[in-house]
N, C-alpha and C positions, 0 to 999 in steps of 0.2 A: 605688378598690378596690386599685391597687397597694401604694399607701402602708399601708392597712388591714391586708393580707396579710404586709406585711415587720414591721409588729407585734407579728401573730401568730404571726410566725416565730420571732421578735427571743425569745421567751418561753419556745422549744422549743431554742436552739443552746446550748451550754456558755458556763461563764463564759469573761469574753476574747475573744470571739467575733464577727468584725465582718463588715458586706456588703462586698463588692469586687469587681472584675471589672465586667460588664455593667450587674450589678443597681446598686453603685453609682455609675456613671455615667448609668441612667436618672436615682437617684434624685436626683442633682445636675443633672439637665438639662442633660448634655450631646448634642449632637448624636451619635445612636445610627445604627449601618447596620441596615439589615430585621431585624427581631427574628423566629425561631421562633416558630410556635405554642406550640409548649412548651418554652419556654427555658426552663433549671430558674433557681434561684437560685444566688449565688457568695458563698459564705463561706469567711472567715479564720479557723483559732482557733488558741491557742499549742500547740504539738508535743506539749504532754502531755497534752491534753484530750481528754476521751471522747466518742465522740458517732459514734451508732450511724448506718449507712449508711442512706440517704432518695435514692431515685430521683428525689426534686423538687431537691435540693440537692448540688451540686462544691463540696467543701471539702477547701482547700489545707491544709495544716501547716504552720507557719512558726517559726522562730527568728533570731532572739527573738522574743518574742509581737509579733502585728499591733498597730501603732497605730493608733488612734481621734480621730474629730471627730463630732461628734454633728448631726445633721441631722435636721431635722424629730423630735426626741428617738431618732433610732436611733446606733447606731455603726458611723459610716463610713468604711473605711480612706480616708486623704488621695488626693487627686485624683492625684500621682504614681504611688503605691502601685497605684492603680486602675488607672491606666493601663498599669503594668508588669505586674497580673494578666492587662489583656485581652488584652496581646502573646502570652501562652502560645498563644493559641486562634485570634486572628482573624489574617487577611489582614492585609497591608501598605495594601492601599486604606481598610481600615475603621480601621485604628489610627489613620490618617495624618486620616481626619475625626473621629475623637473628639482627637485632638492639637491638632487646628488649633481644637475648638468650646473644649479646655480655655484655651488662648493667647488666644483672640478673647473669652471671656468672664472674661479674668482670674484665674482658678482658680490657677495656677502660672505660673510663667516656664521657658524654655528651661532656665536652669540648674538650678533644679528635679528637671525630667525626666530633662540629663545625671547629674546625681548618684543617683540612683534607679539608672539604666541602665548606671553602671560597672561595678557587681561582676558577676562572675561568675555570675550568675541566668539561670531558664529565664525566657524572652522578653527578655532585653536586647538582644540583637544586633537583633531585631526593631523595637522601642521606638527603638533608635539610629538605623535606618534611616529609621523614621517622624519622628523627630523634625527628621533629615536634608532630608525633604521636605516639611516644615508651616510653617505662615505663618502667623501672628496675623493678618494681613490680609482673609481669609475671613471671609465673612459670613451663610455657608450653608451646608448638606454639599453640596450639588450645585455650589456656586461652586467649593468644594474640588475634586470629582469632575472639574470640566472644566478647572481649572489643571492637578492631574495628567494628563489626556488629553494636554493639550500636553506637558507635562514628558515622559513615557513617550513619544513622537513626536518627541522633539527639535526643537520648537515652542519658539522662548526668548519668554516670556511676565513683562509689568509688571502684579502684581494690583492694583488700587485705584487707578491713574493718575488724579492732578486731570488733566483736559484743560481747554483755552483757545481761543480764537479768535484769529486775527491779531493783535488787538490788545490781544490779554490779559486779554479776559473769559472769566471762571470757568464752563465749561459744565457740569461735573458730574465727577465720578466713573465710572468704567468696571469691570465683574467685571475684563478682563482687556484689556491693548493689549497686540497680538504686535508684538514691539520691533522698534522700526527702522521701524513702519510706521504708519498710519493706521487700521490695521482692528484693531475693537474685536471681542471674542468674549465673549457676555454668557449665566445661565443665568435665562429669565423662568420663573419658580417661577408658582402658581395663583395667587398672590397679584395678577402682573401683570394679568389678567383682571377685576380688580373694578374699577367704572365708572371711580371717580376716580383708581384708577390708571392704569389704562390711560390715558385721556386725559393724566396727566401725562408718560406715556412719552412719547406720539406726541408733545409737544412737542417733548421733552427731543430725539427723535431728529431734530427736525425742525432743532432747532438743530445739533446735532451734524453732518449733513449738509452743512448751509450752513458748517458751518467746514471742511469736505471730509472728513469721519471716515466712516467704511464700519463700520456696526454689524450684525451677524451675533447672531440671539437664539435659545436654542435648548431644549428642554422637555429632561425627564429620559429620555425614551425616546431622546432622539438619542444623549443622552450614555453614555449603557449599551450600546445594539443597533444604533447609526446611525453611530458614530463617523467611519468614512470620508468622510463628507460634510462633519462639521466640518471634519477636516482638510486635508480637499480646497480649501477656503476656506482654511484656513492655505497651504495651500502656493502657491497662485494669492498671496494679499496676499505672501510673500517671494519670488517668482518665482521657484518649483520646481518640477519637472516631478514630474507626480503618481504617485506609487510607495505601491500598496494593499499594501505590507508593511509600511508605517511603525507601523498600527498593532496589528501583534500582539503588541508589549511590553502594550498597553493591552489587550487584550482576555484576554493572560496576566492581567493584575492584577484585572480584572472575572472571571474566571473562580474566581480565587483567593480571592474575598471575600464577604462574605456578600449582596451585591447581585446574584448569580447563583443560581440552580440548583445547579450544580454545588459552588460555594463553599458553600451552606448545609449540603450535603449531607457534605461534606467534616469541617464544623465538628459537624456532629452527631457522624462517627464518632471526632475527636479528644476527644468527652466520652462517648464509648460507647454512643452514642443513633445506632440501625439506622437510623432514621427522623427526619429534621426538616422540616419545612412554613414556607414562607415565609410569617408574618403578612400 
């Protein structure tokens, strides 16, 4: 139905006219934060073109005209472009997982993104800071979500560590090991749940234990509304006495972004929309 829709769209916008913003980062599959009910569409067209005001569609003005990559036969500004559209609107949490889903799925590189984010544009400072804290290394929004927890907690955190045994067998990969230590901090998505997964965890953790690793696994509700608790586990593995202010940098950032209430509510009135609903 998406695809269908941005078709039918594609038919009604001026010439030179491309998606960008949210809608072309759905339509490239990137790792998106909670979408609005009614998220409108984000189009590009060059500074001279007409094109009468539609309460479904935010269209930027741009010069020189937006450039184009054709996807699925639409015109999609390039994955940098897109990403420097969504910095206008979204949080530093939500820019910082579509950055890390563009890096991890190969879309662009780092320098890419910097060259995009030098001039002088609305959302570069943004884009700069996001790009500041994204990691090709992520293999999920929520592996993202809880590297930043740590990050915002001053939590020093290795994503994707090979771990070993004593004797240098290869036990696996880890979401993240808080450095200096043994304890692994992982995020198990639904997917851990299905039979044959599951059973491959409990081995994987069973190994892991026996080489003396302390694994901590934790669902998306901890990582949004529960935070203190992970952290609490970080600070016990680096021997620090527990201080429930650590994480109000993080719950700034959660509050800021479209994975809250408040952040969705925020992001409606930055495109003049009273009202937005968390899909």
């Amino acid at each position: 139905m998406f695809l269908t829709d941005l078709h039918a769209w594609a038919e009604r916008l001026p010439d030179g006219a491309v998606f960008t913003g949210l809608t072309a980062a759905r339509l490239r599959g990137l790792w998106v934060p909670p979408m609005p009910a009614d998220l409108p569409l984000f189009v590009a067209v060059p500074r001279s073109a007409t094109h009468s005001k539609r309460a479904q569609v935010v269209v930027s003005r741009e010069t020189p005209s937006p450039r184009s990559e054709l996807v699925d036969g639409l015109r999609v500004a390039p994955v940098p472009a897109t990403l420097l559209a969504c910095a206008r609107d979204l949080g530093t949490l939500d820019l910082v997982v579509l950055v890390d889903s563009a890096l991890h799925l190969g879309l662009c590189t780092v320098a890419d993104l910097r060259a995009v984010a030098a001039p002088r544009r609305k959302g570069a400072p943004r884009l700069r800071r996001a790009i500041d804290h994204a990691d090709a290394r992520s293999e999920s929004p929520y592996e993202t979500l809880l590297r930043l927890l740590h990050l915002a907690c001053d939590v020093p955190v290795e994503p994707q560590p090979e771990l070993h045994d004593d004797t240098g067998v290869f036990l696996g990969r880890a979401d993240l090991r808080i450095r200096g230590t043994t304890t692994l901090q992982e995020y198990d998505g639904a997917d851990h749940l299905e039979r044959s997964r599951y059973r491959r965890d409990r081995r994987r953790d069973s190994r892991l234990a026996g080489a003396g690793y302390v694994r901590h696994g934790y669902v998306a509700e901890e990582v949004l509304a529960k935070a203190i608790g992970i952290i609490r586990n970080a600070e016990a593995a680096l021997g620090l006495p527990h201080d429930p202010r650590r994480v109000r940098p993080w719950h700034a950032l959660v509050r800021a972004s479209l994975f809250s209430e408040a952040g969705t509510a925020a992001f409606g009135r930055r495109l003049g929309r009273t009202k937005q609903r968390a899909a």
